[in-house]
Backbone as CSV, one residue per row, in Angstrom:
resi,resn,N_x,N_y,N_z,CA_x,CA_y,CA_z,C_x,C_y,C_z
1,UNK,0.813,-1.212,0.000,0.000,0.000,0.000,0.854,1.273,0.000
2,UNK,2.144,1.188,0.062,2.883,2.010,0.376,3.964,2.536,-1.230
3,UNK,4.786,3.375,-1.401,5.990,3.900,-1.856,6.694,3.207,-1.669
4,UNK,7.566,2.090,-2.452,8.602,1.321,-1.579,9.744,2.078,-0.799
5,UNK,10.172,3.527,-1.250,11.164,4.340,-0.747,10.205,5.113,0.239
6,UNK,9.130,4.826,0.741,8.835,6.111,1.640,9.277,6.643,2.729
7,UNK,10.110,5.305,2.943,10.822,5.816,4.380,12.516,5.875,4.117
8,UNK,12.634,6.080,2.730,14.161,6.083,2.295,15.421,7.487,2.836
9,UNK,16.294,6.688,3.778,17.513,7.631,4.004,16.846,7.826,5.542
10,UNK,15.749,7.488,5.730,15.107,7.730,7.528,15.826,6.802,8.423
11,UNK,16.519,7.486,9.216,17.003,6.418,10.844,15.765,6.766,11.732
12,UNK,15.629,5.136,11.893,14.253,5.019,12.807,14.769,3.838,13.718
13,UNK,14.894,4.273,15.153,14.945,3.516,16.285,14.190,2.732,16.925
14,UNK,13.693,1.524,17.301,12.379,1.014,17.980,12.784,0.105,19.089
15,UNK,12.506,0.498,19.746,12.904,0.027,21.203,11.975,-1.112,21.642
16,UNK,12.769,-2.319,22.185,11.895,-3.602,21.932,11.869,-4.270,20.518
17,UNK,12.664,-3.891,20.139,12.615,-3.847,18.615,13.311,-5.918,18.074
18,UNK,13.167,-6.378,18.864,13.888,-7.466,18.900,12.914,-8.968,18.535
19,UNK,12.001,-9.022,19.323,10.475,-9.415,19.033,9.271,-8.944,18.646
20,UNK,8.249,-10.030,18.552,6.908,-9.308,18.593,6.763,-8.329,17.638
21,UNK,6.043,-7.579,17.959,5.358,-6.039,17.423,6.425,-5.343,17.139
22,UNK,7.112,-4.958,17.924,8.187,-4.492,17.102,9.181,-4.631,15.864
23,UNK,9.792,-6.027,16.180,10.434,-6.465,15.241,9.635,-6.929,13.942
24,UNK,7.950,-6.701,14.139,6.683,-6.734,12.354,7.463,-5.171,12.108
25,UNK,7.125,-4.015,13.041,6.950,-2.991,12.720,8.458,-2.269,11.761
26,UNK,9.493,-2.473,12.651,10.897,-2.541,12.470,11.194,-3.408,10.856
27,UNK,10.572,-4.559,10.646,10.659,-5.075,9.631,9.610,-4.756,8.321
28,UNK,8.965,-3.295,8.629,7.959,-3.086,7.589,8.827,-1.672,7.461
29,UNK,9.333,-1.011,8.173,10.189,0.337,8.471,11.579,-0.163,7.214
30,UNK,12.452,-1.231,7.405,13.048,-1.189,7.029,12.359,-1.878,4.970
31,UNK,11.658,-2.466,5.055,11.568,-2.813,3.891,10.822,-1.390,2.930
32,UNK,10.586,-0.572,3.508,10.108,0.874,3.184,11.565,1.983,2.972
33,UNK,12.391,0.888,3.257,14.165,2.164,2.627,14.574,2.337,3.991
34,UNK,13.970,2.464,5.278,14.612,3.214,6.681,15.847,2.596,7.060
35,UNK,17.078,3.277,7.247,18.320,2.502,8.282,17.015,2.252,9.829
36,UNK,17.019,1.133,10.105,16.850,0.473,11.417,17.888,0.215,12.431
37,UNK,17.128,0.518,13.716,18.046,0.764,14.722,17.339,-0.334,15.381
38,UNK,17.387,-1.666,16.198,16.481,-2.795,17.426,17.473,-2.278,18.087
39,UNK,16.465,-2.058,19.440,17.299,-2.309,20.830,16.438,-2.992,21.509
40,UNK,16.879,-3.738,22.641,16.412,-4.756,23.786,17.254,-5.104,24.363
41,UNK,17.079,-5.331,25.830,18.122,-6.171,26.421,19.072,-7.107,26.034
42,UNK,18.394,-8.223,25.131,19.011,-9.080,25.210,19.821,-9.148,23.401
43,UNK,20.922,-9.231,23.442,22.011,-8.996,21.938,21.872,-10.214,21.413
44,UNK,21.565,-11.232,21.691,21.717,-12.645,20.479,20.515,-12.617,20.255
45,UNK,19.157,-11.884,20.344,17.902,-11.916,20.241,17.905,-11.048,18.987
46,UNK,19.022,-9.983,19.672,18.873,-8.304,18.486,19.710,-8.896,17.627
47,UNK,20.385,-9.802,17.837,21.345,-10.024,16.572,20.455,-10.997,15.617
48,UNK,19.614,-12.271,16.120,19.360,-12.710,15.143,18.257,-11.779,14.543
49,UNK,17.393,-11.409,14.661,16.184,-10.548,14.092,16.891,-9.588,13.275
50,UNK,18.114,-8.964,13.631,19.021,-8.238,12.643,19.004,-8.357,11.269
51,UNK,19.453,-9.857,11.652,19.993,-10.703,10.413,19.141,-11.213,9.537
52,UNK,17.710,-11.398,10.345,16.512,-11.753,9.260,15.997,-10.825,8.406
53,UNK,16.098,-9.758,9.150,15.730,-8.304,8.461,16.305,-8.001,7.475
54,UNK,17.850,-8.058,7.854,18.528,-6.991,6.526,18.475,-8.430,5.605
55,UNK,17.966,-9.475,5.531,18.751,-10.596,4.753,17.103,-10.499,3.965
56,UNK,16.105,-10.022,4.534,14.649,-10.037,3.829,13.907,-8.696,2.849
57,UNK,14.936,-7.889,3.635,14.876,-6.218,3.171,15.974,-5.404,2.220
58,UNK,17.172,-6.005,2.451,18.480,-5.702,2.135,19.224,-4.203,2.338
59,UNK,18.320,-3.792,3.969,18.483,-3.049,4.299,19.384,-2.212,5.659
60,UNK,19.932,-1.252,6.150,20.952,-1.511,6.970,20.240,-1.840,8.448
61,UNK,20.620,-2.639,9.419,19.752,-2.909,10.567,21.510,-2.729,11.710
62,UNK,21.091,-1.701,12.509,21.883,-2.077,13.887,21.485,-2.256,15.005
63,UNK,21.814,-3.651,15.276,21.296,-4.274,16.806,21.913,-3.710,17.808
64,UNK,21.273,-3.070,18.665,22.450,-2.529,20.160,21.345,-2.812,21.519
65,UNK,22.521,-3.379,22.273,21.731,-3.796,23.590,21.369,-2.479,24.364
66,UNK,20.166,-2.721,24.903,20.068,-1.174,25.874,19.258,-1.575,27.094
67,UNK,18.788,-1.129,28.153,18.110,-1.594,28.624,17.189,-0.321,28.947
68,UNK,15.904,0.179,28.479,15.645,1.807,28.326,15.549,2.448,29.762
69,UNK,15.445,1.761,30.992,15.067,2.347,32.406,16.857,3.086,32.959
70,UNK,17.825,2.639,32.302,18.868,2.945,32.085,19.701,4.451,31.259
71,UNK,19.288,5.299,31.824,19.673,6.346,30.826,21.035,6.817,30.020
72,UNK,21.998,6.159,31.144,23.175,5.877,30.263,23.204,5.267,29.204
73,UNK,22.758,3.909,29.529,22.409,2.674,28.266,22.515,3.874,27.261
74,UNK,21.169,4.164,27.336,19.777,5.346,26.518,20.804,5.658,25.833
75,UNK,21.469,6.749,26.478,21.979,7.923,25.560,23.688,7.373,25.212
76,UNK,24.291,6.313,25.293,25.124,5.411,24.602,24.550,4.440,23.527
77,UNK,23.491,4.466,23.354,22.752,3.811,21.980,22.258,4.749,21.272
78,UNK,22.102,5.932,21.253,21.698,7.076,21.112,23.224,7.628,19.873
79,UNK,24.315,7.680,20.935,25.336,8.137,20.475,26.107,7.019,19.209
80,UNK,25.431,5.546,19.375,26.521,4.455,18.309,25.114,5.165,17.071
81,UNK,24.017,5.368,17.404,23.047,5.706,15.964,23.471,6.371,15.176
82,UNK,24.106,8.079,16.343,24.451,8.898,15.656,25.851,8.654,14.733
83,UNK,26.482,7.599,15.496,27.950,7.725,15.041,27.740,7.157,13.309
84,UNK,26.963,6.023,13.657,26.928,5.103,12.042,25.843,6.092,11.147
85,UNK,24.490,6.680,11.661,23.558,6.966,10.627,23.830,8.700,10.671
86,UNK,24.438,9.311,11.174,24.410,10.560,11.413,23.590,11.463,11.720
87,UNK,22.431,10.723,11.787,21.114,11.636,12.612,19.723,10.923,12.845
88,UNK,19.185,10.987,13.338,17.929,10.146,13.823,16.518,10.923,13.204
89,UNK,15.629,10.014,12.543,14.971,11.176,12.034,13.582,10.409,12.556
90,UNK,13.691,9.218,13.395,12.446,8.499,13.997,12.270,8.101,15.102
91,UNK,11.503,7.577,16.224,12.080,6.984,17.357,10.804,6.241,17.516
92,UNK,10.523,4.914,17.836,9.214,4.014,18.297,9.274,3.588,19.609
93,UNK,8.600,4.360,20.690,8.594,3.734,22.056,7.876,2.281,22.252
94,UNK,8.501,1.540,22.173,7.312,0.521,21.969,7.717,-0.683,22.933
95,UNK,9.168,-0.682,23.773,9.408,-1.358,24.516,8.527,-1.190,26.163
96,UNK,8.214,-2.548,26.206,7.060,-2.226,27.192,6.920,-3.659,28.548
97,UNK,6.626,-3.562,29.690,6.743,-4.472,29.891,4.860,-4.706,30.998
98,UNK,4.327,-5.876,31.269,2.949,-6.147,31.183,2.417,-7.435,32.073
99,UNK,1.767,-7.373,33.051,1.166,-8.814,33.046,-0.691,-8.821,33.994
100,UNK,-1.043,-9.515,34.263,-2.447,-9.643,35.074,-2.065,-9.874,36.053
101,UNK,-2.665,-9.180,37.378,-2.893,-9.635,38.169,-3.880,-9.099,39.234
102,UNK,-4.490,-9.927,40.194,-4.710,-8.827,41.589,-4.013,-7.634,42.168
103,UNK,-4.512,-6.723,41.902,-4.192,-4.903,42.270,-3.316,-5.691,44.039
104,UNK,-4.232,-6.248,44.604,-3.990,-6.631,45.813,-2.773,-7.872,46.270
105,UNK,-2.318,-8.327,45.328,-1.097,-9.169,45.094,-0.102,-8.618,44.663
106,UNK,0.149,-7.536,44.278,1.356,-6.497,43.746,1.897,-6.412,44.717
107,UNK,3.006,-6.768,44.240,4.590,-6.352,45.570,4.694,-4.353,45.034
108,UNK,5.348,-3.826,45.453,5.774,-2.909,45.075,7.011,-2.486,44.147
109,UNK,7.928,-3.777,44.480,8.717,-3.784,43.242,8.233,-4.309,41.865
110,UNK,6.877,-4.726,41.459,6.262,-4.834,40.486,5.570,-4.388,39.799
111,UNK,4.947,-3.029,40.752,4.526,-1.838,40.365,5.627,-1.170,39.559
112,UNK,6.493,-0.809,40.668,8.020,0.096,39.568,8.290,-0.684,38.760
113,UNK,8.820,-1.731,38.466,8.848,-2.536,37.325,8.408,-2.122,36.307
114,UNK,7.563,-1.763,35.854,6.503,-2.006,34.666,6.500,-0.454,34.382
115,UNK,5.750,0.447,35.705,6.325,2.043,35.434,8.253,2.378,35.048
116,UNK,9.136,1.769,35.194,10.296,2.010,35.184,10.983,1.531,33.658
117,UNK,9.887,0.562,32.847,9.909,0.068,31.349,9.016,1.048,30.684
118,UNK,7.819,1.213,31.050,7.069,2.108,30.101,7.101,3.241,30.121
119,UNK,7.027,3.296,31.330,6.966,5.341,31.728,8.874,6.205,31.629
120,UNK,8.936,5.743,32.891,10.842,5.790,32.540,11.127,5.666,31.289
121,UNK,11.600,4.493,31.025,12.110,3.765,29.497,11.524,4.852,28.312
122,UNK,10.724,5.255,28.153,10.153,6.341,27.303,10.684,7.627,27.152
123,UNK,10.688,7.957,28.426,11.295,9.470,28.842,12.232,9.556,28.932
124,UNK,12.966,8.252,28.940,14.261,8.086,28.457,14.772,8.609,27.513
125,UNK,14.117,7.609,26.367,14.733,7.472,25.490,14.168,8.375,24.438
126,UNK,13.405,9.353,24.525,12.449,10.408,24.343,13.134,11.671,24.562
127,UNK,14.230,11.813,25.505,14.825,13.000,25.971,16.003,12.981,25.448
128,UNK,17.057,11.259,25.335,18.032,11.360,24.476,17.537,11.875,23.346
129,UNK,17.018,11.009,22.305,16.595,11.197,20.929,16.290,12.722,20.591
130,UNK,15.009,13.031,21.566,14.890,14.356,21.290,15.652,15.174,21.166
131,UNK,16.937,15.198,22.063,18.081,16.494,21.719,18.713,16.271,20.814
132,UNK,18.712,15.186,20.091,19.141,15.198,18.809,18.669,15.715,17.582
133,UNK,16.906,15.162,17.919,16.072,15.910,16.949,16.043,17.655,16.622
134,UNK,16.363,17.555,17.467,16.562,19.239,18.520,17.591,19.994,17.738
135,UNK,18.606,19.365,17.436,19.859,19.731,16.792,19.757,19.593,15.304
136,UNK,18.938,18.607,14.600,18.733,18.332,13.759,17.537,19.321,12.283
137,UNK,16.388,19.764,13.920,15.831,20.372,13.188,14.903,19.576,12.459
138,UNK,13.970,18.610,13.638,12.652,17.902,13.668,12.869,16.453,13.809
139,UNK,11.875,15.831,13.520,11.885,14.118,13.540,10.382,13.495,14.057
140,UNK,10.487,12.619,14.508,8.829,12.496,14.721,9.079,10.903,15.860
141,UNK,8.335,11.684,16.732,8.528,9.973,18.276,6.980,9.572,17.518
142,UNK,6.546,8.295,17.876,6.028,7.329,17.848,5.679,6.794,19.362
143,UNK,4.853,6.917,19.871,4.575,6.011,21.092,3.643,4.859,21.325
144,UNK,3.947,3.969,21.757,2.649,2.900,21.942,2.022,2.809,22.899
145,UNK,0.541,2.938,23.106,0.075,3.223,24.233,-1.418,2.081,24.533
146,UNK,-2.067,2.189,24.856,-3.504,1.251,24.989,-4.497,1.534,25.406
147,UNK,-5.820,1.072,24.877,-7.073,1.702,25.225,-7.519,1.906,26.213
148,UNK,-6.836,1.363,26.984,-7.358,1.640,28.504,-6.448,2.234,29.166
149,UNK,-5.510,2.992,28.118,-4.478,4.639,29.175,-5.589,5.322,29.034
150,UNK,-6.319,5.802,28.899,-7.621,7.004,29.173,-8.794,6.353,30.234
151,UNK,-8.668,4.615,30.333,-9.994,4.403,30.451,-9.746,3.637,31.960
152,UNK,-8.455,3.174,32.071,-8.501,2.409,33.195,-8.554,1.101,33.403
153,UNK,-7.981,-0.309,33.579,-8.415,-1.045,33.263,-7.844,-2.322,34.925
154,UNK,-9.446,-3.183,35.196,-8.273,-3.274,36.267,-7.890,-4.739,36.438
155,UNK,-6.890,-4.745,37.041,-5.866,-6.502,36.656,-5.378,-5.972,35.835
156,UNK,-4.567,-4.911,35.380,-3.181,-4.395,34.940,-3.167,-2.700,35.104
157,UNK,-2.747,-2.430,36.864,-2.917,-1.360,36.900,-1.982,-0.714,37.079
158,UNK,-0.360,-1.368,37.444,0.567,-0.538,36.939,0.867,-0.106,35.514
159,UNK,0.369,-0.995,34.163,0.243,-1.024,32.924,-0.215,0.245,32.426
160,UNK,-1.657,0.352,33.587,-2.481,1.269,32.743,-2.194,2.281,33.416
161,UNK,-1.679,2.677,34.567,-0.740,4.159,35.208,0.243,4.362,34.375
162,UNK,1.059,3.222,33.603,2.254,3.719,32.965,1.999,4.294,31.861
163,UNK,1.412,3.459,31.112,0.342,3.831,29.402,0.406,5.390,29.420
164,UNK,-1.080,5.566,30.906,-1.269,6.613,30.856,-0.288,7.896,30.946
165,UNK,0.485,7.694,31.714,1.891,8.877,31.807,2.114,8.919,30.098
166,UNK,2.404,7.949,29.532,3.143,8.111,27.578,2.130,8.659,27.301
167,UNK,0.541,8.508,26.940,-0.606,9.469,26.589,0.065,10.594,26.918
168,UNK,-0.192,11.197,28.154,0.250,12.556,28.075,1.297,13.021,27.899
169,UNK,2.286,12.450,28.072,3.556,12.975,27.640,3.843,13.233,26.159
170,UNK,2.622,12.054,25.104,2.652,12.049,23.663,2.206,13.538,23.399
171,UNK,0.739,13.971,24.333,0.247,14.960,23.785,0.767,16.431,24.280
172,UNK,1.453,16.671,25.532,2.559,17.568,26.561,3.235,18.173,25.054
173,UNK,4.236,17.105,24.772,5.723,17.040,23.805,4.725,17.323,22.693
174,UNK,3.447,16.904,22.070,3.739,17.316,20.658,3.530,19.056,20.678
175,UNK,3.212,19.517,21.581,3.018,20.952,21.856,4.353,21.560,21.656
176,UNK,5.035,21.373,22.940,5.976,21.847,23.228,7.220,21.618,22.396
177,UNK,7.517,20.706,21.204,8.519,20.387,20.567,7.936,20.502,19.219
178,UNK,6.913,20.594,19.178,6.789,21.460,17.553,7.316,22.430,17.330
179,UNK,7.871,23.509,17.934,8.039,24.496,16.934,9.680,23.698,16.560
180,UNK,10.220,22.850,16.969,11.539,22.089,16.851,11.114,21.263,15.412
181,UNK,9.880,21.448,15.529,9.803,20.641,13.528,9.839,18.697,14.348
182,UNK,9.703,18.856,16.011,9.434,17.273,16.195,7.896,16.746,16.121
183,UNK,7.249,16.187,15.709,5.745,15.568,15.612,5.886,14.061,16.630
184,UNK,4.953,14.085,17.391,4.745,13.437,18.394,3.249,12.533,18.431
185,UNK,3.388,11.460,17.865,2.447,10.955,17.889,2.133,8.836,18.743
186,UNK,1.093,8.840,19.192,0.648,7.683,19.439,-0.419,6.565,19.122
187,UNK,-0.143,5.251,19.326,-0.545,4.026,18.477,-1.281,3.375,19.622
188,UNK,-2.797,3.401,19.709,-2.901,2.565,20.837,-3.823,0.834,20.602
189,UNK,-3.078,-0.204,20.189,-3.454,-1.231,19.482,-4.538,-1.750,20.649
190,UNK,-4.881,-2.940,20.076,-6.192,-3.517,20.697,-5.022,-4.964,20.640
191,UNK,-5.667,-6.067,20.476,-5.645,-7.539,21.192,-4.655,-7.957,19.870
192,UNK,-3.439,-8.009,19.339,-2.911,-8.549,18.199,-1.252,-9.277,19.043
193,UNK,-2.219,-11.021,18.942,-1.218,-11.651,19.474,0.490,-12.114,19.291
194,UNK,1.311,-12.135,20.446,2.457,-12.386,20.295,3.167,-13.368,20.853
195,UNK,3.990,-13.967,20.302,4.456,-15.168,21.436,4.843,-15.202,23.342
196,UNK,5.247,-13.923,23.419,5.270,-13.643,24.977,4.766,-13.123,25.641
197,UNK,4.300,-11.952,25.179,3.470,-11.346,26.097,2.087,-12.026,26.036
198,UNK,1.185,-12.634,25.083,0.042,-13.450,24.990,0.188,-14.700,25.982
199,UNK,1.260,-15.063,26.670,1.205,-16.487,27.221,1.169,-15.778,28.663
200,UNK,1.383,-14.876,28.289,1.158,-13.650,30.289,-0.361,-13.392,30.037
201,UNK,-0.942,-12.777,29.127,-2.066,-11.597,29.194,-3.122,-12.737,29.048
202,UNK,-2.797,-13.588,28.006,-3.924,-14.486,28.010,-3.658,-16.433,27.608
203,UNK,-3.076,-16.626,29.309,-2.854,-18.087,29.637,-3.883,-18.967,28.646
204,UNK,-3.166,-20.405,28.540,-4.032,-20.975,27.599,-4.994,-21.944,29.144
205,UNK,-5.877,-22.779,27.968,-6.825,-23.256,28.830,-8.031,-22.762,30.341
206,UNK,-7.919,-21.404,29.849,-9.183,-20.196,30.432,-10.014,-20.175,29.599
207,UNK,-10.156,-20.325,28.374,-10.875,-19.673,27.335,-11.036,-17.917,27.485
208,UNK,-9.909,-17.462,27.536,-9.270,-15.729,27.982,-9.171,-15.727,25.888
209,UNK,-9.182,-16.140,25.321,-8.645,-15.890,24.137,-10.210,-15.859,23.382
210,UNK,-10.955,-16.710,23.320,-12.214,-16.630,22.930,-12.815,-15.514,23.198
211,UNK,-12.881,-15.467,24.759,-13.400,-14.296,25.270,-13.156,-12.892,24.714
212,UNK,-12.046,-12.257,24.382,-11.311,-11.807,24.185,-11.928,-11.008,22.302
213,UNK,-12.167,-12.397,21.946,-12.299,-12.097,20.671,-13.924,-11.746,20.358
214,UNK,-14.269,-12.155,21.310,-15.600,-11.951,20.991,-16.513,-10.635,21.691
215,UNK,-15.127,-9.817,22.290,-15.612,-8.683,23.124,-15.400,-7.634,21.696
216,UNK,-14.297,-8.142,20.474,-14.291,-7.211,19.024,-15.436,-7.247,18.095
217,UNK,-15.639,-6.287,18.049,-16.799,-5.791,16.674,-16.193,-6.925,15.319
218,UNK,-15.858,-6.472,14.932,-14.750,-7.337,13.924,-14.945,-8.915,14.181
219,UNK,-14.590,-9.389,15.426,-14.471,-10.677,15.822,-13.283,-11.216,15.118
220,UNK,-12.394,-10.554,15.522,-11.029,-11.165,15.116,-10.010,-10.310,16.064
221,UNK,-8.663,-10.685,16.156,-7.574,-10.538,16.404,-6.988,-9.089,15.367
222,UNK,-5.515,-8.734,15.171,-5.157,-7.985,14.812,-4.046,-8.569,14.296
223,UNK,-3.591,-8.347,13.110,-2.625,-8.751,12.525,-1.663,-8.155,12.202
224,UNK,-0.309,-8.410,12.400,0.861,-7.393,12.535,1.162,-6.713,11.856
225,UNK,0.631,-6.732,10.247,0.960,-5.737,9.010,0.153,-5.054,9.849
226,UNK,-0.884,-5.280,9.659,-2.084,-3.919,10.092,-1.550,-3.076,10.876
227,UNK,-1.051,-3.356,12.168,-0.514,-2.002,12.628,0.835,-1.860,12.048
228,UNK,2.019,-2.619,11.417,2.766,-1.956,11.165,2.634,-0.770,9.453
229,UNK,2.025,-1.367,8.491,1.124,-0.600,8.003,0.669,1.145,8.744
230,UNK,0.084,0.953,9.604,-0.104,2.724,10.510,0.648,3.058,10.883
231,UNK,2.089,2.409,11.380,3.009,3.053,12.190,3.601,3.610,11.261
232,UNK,3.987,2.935,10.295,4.705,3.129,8.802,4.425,4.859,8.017
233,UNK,2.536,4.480,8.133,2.068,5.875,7.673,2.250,7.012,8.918
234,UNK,2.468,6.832,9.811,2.801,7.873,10.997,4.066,8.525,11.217
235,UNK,5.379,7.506,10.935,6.296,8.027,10.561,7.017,8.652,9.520
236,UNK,6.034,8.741,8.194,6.321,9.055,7.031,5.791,10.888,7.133
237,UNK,6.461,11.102,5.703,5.981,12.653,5.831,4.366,12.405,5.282
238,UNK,3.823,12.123,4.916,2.947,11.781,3.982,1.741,12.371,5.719
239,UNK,2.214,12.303,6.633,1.095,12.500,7.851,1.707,13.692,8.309
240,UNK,2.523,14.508,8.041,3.353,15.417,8.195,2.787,16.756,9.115
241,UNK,1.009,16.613,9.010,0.121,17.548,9.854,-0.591,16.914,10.744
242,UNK,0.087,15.511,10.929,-0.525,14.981,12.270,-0.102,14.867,13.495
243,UNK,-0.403,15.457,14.612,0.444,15.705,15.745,-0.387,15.919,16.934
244,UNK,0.396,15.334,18.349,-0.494,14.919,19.294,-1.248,14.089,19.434
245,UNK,-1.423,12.999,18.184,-3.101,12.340,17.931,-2.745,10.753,18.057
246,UNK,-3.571,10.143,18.754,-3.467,8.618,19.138,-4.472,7.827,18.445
247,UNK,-4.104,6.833,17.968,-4.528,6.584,16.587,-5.276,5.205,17.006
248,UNK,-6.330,4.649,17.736,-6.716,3.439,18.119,-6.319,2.453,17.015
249,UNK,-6.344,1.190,16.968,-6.317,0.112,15.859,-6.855,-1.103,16.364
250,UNK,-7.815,-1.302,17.082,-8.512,-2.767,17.762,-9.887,-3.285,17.755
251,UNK,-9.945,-3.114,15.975,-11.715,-3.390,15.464,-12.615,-3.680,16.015
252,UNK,-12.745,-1.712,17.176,-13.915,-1.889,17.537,-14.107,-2.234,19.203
253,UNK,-12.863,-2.690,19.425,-13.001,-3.101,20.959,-13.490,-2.332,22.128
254,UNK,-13.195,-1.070,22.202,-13.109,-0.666,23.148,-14.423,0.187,23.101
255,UNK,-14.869,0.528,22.114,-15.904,1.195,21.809,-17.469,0.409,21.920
256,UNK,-16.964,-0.987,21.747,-17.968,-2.401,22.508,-18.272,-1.903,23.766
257,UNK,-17.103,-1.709,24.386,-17.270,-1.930,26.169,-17.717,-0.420,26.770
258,UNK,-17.381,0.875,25.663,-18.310,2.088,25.937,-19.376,2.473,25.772
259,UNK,-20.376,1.646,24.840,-21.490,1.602,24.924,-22.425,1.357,25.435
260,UNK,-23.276,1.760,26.351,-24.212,1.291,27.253,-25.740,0.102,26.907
261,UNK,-25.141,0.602,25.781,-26.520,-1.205,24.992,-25.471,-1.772,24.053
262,UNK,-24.457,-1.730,24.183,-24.151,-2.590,23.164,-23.940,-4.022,23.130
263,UNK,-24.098,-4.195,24.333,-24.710,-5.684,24.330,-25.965,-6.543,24.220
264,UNK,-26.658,-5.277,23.522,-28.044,-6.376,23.337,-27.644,-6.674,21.997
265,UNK,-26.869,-6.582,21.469,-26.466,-7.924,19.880,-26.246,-9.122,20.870
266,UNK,-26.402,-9.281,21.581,-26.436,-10.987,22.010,-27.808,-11.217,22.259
267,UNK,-28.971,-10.389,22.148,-30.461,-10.943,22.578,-31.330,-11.890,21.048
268,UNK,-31.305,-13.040,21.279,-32.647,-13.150,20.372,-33.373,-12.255,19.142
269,UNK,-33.033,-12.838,18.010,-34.206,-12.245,17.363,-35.411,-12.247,17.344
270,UNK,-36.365,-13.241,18.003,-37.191,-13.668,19.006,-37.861,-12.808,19.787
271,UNK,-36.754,-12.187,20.813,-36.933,-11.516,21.977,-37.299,-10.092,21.110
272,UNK,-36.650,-9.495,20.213,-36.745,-8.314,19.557,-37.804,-8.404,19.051
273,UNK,-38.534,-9.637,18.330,-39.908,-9.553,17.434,-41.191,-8.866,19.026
274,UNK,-40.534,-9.874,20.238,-41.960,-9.798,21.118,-41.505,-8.302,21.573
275,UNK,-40.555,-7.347,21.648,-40.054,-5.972,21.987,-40.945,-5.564,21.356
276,UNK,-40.204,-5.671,20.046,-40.945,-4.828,19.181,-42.684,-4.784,18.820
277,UNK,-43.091,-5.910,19.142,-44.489,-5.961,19.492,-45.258,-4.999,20.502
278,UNK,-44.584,-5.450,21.525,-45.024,-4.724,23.031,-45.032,-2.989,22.826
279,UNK,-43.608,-2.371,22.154,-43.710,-0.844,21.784,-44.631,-0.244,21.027
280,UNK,-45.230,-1.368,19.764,-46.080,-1.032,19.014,-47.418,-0.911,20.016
281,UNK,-47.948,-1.983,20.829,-49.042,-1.923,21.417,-48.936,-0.635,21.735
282,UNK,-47.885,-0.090,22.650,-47.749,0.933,23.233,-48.188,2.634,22.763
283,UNK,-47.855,2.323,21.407,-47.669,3.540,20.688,-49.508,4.163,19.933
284,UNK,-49.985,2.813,20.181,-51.574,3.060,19.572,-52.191,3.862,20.573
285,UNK,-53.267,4.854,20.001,-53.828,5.975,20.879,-55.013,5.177,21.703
């Protein structure tokens, strides 16, 4: 759907960039022309995904370990980008870390945990990058965030405190770093499964996955082009007047659970014939 060069001569960073969602997104970035930057903890992870990339894209990919709650890390992965690509013209917060549980079973080091990957780790790597952008004379962050940073969600409530901090910080920064020519925008996906974090969020043998699917309008899952597809168009100039704006992608989900009837699509057509009977009686003088 795209320009095959649309993202040609762009250094674009994605943090988490090693698996999962990232490494679809990272691998749709680079087959679009972008030098790619993966970071994640772990280097034989970033190295092989490296290697699948540039060997599928034939494009430049540098793996560097970081760990984002780390700001040294940060701004020493920051500095090998600048050294090889000479300027950063993207950044994808997308390293994140997540699980269920009882609000009331949280240690407190599991709370920071999760705020110290999403919230930290962001502002991290958000404040390196940015002074580069800064110097550069624009660029555009990317954040990943979730439907329930506005809404609340509970059995993941350090998740959804952290989320929520990147929401505002997406919409804070795109204010305040525009006139820098930086555009600041966020991705907040719905249910599109991954090998690790899905075996946390939704254990097998619950029927959590059925469930799940059947809370979407759509009645399906999310598939990894699909959002890397939007991220793709978000970092391109082609959106170049879009800023501050969080872009849902979860057919329909969340907008299920804001509706106050929207669960009578599960009643009988039956039940609706004798409704609709009863209103009619009603309506005769």
């Amino acid at each position: 759907m795209f320009q095959k060069d649309l993202l040609k001569n762009k250094t674009i960073i994605v943090t988490g960039g090693g698996s999962g969602l990232g490494k679809s997104m990272g691998l749709q970035f680079s087959e679009l022309g972008a030098n790619l930057v993966i970071t994640s903890r772990r280097q034989d992870v970033l190295d092989q995904t490296a290697d699948e990339i540039s060997s599928a894209t034939g494009g430049k990919v540098l793996p560097i370990s970081t760990d984002v709650r780390e700001p040294e890390q940060v701004k020493a992965m920051v500095s090998e980008t600048v050294k090889k690509f000479g300027e950063i013209n993207g950044c994808l917060n997308n390293a994140a870390g997540n699980f269920i549980s009882p609000t009331e079973n949280l240690s407190e080091n599991a709370f920071k945990t999760v705020l110290d990957i999403v919230l930290q780790g962001t502002f991290n790597c958000t404040l390196a990058v940015g002074k580069e952008m800064i110097k550069n004379n624009g660029g555009v962050f990317l954040n990943i965030v979730t439907t329930y940073a506005w809404t609340g969600s509970g059995y993941v409530v350090p998740s959804a405190a952290a989320k929520a901090g990147v929401l505002s910080m997406t919409r804070s920064l795109a204010v305040e770093w525009a006139k820098y020519g930086i555009r600041t925008n966020a991705i907040a996906p719905g249910p599109f499964p991954t090998k690790g974090a899905w075996d946390r969020l939704a254990p097998p043998g619950f029927g959590i996955e059925k469930k799940m699917k059947n809370r979407i309008p759509l009645k399906r899952f999310g598939e990894h082009i699909e959002l890397a597809n939007l991220a793709s168009f978000l970092m391109s100039d082609g959106s170049g007047y879009i800023n501050g704006e969080v872009v849902t992608i979860d057919g329909g989900e969340w907008l299920q659970g804001a509706g106050q009837f929207n669960e009578l699509g599960k009643i009988p057509k039956l039940v609706w014939a004798g409704l609709d009977k009863m209103r009619k009686k009603k309506e005769k003088p």
